[in-house]
N, C-alpha and C positions, 0 to 999 in steps of 0.2 A: 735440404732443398728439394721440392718435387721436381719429378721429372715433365718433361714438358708433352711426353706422349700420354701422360694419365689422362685415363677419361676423370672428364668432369661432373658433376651433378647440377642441372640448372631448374629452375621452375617459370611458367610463363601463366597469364591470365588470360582468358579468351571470354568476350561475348556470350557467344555458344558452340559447344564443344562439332558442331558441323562448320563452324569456321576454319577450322585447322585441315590441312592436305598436305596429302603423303606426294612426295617428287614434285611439288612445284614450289618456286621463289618463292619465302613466304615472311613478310614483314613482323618481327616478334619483338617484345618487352623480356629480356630474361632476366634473371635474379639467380645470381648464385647461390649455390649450396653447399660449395667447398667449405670446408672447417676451414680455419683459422682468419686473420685479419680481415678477408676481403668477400666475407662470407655476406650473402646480402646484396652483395653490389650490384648494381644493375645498368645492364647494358640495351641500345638498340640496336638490332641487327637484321641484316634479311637472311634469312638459314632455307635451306630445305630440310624435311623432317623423314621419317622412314619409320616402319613397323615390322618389314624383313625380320628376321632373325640375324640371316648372315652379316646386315647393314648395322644391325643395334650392336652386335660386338666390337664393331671398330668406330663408333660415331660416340659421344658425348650424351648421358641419358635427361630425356627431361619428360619432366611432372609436368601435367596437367590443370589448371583449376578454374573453375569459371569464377567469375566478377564477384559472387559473396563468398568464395574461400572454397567451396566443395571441390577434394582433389577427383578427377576422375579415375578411376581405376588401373588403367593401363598407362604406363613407361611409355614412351616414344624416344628413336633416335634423333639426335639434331646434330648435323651440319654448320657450323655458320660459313657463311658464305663472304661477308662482309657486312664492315661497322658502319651505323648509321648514326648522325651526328645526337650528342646528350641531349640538345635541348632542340625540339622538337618546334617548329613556328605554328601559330594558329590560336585563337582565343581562350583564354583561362576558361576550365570549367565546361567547353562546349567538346564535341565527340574526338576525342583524342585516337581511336582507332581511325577512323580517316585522315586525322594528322599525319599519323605513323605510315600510310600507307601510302600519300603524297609525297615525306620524305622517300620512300623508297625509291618513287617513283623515280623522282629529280637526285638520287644519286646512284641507279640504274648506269651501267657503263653503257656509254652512245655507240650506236653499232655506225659503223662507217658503207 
């Protein structure tokens, strides 16, 4: 049975690699990379990410790639912060990165 402190390995797609930032809230599609059964799977989430050094040792590492599969070169840390719901609302086939980013929006915890 894995322990539940192992880092993971996740992979995510982006637009363009200037969409992604380091320390702020940041709405992602991840796909695991763990071996075994649930290798693949993929989750929505909003994470914060990092490039520290001292931050990449204790966070969960994630790849890179833009929209036709090119990995980009550098690892990044990821955070997730919290799960955003599987299925995502808004029209088949039309910009699902703004989907994704509305969900975040509308399951942001409400500041009182």
């Amino acid at each position: 049975m894995a322990s539940t402190s192992e880092r993971k390995s996740w992979e995510t797609f982006v637009r363009r690699p200037g969409d992604i930032k380091e320390g702020v809230e940041i709405p992602l599609v991840l796909r695991d990379l763990s071996p075994g059964r649930k290798k693949y799977s993929m989750r929505h989430v909003v994470a914060i990410l990092s490039r520290i050094p001292q931050d990449l040792s204790a966070m969960d590492t994630l790849y890179v790639r833009t929209v036709v599969g090119v990995r980009l070169p550098d690892a990044w840390g990821v955070e997730i912060l919290r799960e955003l719901p599987i299925e995502i609302p808004g029209r088949p086939y039309k910009d699902f990165f703004a989907a994704l980013n509305t969900a975040a929006r509308e399951a942001a915890p409400k500041e009182r």
